[in-house]
DOMIPA-632294 format. One record per residue: x, y, z of N, C-alpha, C, O, CB in turn. Coordinates in steps of 0.05 Angstrom, whole numbers, plus 5000, padded with zeros to 4 digits. Glycine has a CB too. Layout:
<drengus>
XYZXYZXYZXYZXYZ;...
</drengus>
This chain:
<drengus>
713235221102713835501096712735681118710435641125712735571067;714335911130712936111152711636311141712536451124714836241171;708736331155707736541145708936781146710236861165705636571153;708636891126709837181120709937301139712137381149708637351104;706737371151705737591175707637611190708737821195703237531195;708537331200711237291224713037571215713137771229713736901219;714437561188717337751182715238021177716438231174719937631148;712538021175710838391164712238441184714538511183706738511165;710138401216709838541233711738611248711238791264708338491243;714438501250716638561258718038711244719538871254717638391263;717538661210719438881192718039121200719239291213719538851156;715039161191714439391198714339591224713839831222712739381189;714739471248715039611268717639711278718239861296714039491284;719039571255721839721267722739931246723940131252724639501272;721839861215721640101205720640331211721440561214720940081190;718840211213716140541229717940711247717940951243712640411258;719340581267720440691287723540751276724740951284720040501313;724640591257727440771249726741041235728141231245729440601227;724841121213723441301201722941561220723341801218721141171191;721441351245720941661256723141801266723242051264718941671279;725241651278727541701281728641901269729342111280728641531277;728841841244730141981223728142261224729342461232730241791192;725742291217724542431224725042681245724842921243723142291227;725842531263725542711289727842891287727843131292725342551318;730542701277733342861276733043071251734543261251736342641269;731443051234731043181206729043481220729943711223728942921177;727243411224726143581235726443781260725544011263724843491235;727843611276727643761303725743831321726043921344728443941301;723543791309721043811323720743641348720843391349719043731304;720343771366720543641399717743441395718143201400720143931431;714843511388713643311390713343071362711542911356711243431401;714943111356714842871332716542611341718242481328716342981301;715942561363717242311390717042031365715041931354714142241432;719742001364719441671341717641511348716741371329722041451341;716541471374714041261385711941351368711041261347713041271419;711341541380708741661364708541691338706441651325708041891370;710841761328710841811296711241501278710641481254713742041289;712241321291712240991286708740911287707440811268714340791317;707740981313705040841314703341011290701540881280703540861346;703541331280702241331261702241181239701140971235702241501257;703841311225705241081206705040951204705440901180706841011203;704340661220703440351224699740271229698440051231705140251255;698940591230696240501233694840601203692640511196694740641261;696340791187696040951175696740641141695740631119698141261187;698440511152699340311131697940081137698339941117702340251131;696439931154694939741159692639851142692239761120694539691189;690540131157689040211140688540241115686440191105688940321144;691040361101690640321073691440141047690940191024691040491068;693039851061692939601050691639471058691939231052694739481050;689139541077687039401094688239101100687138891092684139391078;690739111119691538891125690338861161689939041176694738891117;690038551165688938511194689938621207692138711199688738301205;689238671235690638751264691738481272693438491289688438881290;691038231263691138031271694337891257696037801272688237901265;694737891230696237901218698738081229701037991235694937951198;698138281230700538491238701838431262704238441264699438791240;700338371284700438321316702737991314704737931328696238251332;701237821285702837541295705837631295707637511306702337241274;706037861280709537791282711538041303713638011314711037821244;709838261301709738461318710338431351711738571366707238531314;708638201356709238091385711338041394711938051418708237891390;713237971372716037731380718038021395719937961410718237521339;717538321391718738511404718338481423720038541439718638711400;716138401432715438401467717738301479718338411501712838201479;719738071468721337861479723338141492724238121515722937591452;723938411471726038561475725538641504727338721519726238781456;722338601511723238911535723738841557724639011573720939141544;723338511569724238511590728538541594729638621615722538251598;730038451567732038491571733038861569734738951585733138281555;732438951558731639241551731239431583731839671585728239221530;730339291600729139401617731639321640733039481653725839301619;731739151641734139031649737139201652738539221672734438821631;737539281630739439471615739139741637741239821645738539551578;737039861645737340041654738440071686738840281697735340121646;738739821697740039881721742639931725743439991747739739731734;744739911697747139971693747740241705749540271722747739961667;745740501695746640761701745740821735746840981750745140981678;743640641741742840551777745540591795746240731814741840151782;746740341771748940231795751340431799752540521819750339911787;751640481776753840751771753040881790754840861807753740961744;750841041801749941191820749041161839747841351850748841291817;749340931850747840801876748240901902746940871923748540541879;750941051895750941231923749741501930750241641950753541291930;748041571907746141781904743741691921742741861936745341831872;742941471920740741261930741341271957739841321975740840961918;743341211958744041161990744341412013743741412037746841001991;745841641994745741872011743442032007743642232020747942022009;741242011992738542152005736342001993735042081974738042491997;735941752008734041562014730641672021728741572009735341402039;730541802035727941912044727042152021724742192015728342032076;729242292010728642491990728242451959727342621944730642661992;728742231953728942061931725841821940724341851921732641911930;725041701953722741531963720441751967718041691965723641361993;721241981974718642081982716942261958714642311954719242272008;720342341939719442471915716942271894714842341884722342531899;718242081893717341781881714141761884712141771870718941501899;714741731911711641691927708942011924706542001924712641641970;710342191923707742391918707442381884705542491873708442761931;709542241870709042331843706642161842704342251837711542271821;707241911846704941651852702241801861700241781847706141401880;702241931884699942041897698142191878695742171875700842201919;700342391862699542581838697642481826695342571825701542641817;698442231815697342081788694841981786693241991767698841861781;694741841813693741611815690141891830687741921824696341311840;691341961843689242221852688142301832685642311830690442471863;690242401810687842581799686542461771685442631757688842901794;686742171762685642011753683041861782682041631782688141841739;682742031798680841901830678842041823676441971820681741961867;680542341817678542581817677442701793675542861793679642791831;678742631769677842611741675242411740672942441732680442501722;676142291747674341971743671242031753669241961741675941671769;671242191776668742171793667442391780665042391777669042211825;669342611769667642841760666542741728664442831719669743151760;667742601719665942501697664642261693663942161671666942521679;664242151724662341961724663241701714661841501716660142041710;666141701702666941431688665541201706664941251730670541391689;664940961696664740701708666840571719669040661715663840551691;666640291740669540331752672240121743674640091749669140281785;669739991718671739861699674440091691676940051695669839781669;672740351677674040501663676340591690678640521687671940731646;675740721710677340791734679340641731681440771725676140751760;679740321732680840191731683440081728685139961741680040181726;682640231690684340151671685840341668688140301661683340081649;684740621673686540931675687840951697689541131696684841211674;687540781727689940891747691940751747693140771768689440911774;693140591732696140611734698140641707700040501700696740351749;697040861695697240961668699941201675700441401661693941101655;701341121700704141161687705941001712707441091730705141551683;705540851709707940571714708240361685706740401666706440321744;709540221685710840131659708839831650707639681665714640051666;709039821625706039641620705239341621703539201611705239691593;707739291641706938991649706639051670705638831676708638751647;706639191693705839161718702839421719701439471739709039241740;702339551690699939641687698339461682696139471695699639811671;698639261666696839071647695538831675693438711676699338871617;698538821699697738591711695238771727693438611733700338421729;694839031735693539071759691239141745689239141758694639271781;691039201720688639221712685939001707683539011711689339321692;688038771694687638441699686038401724683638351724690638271703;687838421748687138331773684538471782683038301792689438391793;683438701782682438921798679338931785677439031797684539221793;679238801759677338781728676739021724674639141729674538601726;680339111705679639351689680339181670680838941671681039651691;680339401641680639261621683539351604684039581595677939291606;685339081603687139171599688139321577689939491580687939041603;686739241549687539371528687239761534688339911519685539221501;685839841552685640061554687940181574688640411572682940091561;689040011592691040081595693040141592694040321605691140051598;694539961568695639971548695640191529697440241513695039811541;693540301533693640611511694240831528695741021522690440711495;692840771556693841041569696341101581697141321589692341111586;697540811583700340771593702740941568704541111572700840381595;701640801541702740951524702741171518704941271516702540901511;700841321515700541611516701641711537703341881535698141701516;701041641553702641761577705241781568705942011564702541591604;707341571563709441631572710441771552712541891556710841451581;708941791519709741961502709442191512711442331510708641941480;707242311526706342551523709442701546710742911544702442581534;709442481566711142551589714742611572716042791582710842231617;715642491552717942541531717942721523719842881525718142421511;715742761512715143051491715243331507716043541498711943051477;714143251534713643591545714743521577714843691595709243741543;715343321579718843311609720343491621720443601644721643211602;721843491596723543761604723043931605723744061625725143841596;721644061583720144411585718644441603718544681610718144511562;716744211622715644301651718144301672717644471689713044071662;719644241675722044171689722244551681721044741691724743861674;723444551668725344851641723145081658724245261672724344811585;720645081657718345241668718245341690717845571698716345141669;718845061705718745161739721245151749721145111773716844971760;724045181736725945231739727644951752729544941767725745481751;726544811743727444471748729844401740730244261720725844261734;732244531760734544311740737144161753739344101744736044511714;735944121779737343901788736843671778734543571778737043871812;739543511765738943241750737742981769737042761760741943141735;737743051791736042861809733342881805731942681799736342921838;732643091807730243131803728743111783726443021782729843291809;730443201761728743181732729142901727727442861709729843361706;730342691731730542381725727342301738725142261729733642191742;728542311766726042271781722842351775721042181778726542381802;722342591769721042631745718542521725716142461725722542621736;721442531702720842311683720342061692718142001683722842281667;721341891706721341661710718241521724716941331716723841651726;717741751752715041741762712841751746710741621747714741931778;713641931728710842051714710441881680708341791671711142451709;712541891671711841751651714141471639715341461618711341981630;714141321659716241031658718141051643719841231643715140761649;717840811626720340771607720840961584723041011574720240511594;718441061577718841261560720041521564721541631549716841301551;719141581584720741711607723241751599724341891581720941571631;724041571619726341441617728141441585730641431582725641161627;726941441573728341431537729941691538732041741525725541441506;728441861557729042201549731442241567733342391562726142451557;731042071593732842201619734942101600736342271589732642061656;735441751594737941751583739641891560741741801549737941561579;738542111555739042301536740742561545742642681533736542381528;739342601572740742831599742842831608744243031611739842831624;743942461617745042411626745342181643743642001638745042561629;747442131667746541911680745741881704744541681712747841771678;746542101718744442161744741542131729740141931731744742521760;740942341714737942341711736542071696734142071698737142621693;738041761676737241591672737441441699735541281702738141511651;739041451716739741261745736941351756735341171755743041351769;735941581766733741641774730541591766728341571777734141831774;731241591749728941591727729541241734727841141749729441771687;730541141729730840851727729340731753727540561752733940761725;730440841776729440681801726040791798724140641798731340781837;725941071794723141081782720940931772718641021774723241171767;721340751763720840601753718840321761716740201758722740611746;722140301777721440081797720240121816718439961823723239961806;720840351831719240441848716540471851715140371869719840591850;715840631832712340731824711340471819710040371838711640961793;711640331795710440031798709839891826707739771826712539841785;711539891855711539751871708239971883705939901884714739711887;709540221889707340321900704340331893702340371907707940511904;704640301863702240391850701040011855698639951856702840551810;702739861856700439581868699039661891696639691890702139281880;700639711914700339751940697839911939695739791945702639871953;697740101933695840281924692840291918690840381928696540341908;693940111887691540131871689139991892687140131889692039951840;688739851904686239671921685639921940683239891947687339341942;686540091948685440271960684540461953682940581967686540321973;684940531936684040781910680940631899678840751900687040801874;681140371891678340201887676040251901673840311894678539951892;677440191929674540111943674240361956672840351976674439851965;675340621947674840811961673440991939673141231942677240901977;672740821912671940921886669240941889668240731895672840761862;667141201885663841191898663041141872660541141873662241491915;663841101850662041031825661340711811659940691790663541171803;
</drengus>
């Protein structure tokens, strides 16, 4: 007979997340992002059936299987646009690359002004590239990954929730740009929103993706050893 936990943690994480769904269209409320409103809800229901993290996780995990095909999926709107890629190569690579610079900087310069340790440094600079190529450099570098994992997430909620209205602010509305964007700054989650815009701005947001991950390896070892704490 299969343990239950297997069918909890999978029933409940996709409820959590159809709910918030529903939620979000009911409400309209820009920051009631189904991610976020799923993870309450799921911590909020562990807590008060005082069921394990351990329990919940055995069946919970088996979504992981989704994201590499999931992720996959997004080079469709790439390819549609690939001649966007090709006719401004340096303007599209370079946007990419300061977003990277942004991030990764001022998690350099956060870090030092509050003295973090360089475990903690670590685990916060690559907290917006997507969370298997966060998890691996945190691994490698000895940060700690579960903390990555939170700031990766937050990040890319927070980057959904308030995307466009910084875009909307500073008068952002070339769909190149606002993909690109999203995509730099807060990955796949990001990305959830661009494909919402449109398909320039998910094609952008998409190479985004790939992109920032590559640089933010390249990177991260130099940001380390240039870390005085």
């Amino acid at each position: 007979m299969l343990n239950e936990s297997l069918f909890f943690g999978f029933a409940a994480s996709l409820g959590a997340y159809l709910l918030g769904i529903q939620i979000k269209k009911r409400t309209g409320i820009s920051w009631l992002n189904p991610l976020l409103t799923s993870v309450v809800l799921l911590i909020a229901v562990l807590v008060l059936f005082r069921i394990p993290f351990a329990d919940y996780s055995a069946g919970a995990g088996y979504l992981s299987y989704f994201l590499t095909p999931a992720t996959v999926c997004l080079a469709i709107p790439l390819y549609r646009q690939f001649s966007l890629l090709k006719k401004y190569p340096l303007a599209i690579l370079g946007s990419i690359t300061a977003g990277v610079l942004a991030s990764m900087g001022s998690i350099f310069l956060l870090c030092v002004l509050f003295g973090s340790d360089m475990p903690f440094f670590i685990s916060m600079l690559p907290k917006s590239i997507t969370t298997a190529i966060g998890m691996g450099i945190a691994e490698e570098l000895g940060g700690i990954p579960e903390i990555s994992v939170a700031s990766i997430v937050l990040t890319g909620i927070f980057g959904n929730i308030i995307g466009v209205g910084v875009c909307k602010l500073f008068k952002i509305k070339e769909p190149m740009a606002v993909g690109l964007a999203l995509g730099t700054a807060s990955h796949a989650i990001g990305t959830a929103k661009a494909l919402e815009l449109g398909e320039v701005e998910s094609a952008m947001s998409s190479l985004s993706i790939t992109v920032a991950g590559l640089i933010t390896v390249l990177l991260s070892s130099l940001f380390v050893s240039g870390y005085p704490l």
